[in-house]
MARDREN-348682 format. One record per atom (N, C-alpha, C): residue in three letters; y, x negated, z. Coordinates in steps of 0.05 Angstrom, whole numbers, plus 32768, in hexadecimal, padded with zeros to 4 digits. Layout:
BEGIN
ALAYXZ...
//
This chain:
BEGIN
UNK868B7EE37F44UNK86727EEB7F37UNK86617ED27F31UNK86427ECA7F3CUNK86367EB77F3AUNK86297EBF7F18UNK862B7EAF7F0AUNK86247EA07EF4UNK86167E847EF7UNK85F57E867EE5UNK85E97E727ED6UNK85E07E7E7EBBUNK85F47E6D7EADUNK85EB7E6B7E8EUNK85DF7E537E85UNK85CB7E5B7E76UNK85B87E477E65UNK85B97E497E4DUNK85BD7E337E42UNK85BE7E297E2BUNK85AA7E147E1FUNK85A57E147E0AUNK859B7DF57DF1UNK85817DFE7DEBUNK857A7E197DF3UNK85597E147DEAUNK855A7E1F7DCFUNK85477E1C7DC7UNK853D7E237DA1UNK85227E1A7D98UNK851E7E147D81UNK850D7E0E7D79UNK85067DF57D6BUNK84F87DE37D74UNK84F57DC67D73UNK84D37DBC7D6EUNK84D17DB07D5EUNK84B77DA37D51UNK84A67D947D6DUNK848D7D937D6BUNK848A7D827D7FUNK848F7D5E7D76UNK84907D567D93UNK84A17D347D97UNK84BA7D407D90UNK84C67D4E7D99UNK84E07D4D7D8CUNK84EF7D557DA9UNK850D7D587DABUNK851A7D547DC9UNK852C7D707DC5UNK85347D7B7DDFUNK85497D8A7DEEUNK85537D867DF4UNK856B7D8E7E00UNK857C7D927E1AUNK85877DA87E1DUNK857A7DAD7E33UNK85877DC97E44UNK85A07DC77E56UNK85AF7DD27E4FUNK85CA7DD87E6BUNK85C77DF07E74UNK85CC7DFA7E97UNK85D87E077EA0UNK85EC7E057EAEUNK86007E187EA4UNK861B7E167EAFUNK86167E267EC0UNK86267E1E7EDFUNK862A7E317EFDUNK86427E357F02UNK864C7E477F10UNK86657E597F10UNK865C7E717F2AUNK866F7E737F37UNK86717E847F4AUNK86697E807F68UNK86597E677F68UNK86547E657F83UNK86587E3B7F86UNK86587E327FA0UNK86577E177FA1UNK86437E017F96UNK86497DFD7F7BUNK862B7DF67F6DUNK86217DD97F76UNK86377DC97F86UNK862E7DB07F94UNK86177DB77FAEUNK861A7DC57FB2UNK860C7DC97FD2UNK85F37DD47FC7UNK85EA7DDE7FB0UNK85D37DE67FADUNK85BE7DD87F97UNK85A27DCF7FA3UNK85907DCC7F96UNK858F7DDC7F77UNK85887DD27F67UNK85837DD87F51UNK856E7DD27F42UNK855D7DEA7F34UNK85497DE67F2DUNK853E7DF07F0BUNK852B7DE77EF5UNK852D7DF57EE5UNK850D7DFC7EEEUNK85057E167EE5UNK84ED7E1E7EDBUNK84E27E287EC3UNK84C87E377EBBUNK84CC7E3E7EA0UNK84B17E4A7EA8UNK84B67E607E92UNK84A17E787E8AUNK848D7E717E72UNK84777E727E72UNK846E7E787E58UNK84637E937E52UNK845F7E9A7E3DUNK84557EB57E36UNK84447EBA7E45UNK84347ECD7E54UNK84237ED27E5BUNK841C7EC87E75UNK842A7EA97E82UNK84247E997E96UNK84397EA97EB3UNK84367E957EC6UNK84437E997EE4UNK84607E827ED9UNK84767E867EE8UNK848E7E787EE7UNK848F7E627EEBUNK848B7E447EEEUNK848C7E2F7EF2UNK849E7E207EF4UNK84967E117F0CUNK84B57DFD7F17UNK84AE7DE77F03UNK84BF7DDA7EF6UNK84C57DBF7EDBUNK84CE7DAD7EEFUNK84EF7DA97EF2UNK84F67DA27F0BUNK850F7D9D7F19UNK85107D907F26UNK85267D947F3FUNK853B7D817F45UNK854E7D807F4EUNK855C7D6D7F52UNK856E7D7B7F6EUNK85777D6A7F82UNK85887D637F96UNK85A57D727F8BUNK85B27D747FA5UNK85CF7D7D7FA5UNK85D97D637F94UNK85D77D4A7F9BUNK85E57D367F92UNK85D97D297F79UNK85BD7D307F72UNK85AD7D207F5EUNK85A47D147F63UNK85A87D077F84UNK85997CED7F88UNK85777CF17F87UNK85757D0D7F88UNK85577D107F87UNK854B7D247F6EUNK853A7D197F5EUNK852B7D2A7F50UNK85077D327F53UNK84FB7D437F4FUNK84E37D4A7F4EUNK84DD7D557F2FUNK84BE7D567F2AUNK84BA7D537F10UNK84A07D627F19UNK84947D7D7F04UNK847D7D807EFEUNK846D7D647EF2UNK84557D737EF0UNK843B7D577EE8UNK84417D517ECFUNK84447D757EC8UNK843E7D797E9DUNK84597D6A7E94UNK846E7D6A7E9EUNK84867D5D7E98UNK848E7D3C7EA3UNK84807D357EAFUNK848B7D1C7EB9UNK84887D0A7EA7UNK849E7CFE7EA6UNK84A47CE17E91UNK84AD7CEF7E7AUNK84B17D077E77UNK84C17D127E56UNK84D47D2A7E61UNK84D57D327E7CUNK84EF7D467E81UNK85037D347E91UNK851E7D3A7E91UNK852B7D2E7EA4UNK85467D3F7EAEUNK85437D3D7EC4UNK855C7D597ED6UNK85757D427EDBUNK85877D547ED7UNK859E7D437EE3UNK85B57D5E7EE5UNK85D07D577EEAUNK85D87D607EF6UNK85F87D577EF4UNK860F7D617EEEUNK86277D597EF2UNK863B7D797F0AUNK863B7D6A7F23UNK864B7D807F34UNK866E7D827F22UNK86747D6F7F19UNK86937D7C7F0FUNK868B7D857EFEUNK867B7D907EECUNK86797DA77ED6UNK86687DB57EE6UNK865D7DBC7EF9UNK86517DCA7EFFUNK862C7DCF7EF9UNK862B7DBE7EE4UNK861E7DB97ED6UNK85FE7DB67ED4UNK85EC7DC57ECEUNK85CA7DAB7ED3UNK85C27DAD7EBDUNK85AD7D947EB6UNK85A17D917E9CUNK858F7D8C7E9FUNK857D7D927E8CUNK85627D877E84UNK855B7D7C7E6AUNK855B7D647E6FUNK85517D5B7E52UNK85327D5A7E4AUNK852D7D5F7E37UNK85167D687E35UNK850A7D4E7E16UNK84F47D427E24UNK84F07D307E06UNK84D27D307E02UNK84CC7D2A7DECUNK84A47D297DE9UNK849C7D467DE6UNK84AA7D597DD8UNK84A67D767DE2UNK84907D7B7DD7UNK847E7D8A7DE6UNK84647D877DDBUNK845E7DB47DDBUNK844E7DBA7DD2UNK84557DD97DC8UNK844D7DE47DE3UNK84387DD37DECUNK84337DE27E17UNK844E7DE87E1EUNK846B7DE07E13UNK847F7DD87E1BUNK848D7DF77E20UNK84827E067E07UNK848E7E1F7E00UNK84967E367E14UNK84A77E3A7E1DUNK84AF7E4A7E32UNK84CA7E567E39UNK84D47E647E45UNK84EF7E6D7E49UNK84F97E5E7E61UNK850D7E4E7E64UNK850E7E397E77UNK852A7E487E85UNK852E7E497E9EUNK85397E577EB6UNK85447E407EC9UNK855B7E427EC9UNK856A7E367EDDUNK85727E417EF4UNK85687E377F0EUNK85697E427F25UNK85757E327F3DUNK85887E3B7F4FUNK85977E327F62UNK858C7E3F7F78UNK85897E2B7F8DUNK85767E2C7FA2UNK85887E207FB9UNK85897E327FD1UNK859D7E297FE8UNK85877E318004UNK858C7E258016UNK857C7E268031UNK858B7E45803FUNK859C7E428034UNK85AE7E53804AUNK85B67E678040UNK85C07E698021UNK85CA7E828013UNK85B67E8B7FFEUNK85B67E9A7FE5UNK85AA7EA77FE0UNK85A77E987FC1UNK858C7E9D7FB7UNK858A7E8B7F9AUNK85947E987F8EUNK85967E8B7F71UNK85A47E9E7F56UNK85967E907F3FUNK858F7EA07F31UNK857F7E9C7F10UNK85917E9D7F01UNK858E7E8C7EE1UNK85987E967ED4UNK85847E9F7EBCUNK85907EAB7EA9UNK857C7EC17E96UNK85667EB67E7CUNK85717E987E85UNK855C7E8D7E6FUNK85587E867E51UNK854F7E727E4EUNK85587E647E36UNK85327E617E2BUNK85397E6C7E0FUNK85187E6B7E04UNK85187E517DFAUNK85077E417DF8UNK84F87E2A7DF0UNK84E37E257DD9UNK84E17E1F7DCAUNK84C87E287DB9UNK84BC7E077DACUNK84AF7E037DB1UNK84A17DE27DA7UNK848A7DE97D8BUNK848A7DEF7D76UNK847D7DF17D60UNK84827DE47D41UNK846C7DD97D34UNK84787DD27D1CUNK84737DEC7D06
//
């Protein structure tokens, strides 16, 4: 049974930091791209960003660059996003997504975020 669970979101002041985990389970989580996105109320889904089977590569939205950072541990299965400078545009349900050329993606159900003082 493929599993992504997301974890660490809540509610955080702005300038203030996160970290998101999703844990993977059920399918080969080295071989697949990994990605976070995120919802805001009312908005379209948005790619944040991405990282490589191995990590050697990351991509970064505009609104996030220089205060998100993706990484990634394959023996836990593991991806993260650290999230710093949180600013309340920030506010969204953030979605961890596994992305393969060949087999089939998988979501997981999402972690709310909330940036307010």
């Amino acid at each position: 049974q493929v599993q992504l669970v997301e974890s660490g979101g809540g509610l955080v002041q702005p300038g203030g930091s996160l970290r998101l985990s999703c844990v993977a389970s059920g399918f080969i989580f080295s071989t697949y791209t990994m990605n976070w996105h995120r919802q805001a109320p009312g908005k379209e889904r948005e790619l944040v960003a991405t990282i490589t089977t191995t990590g050697a590569n990351t991509r970064y939205a505009d609104s996030v660059k220089g205060r998100f950072t993706i990484s990634r541990d394959n023996a836990k299965t593991t991806v993260y996003l650290q999230m710093n400078s949180l600013k309340p545009e920030d506010t969204a349900v953030y979605y961890c997504h596994a992305q393969h050329l060949q087999w089939p993606d998988y979501w997981g159900q999402g972690t709310p975020v909330t940036v307010s003082s």
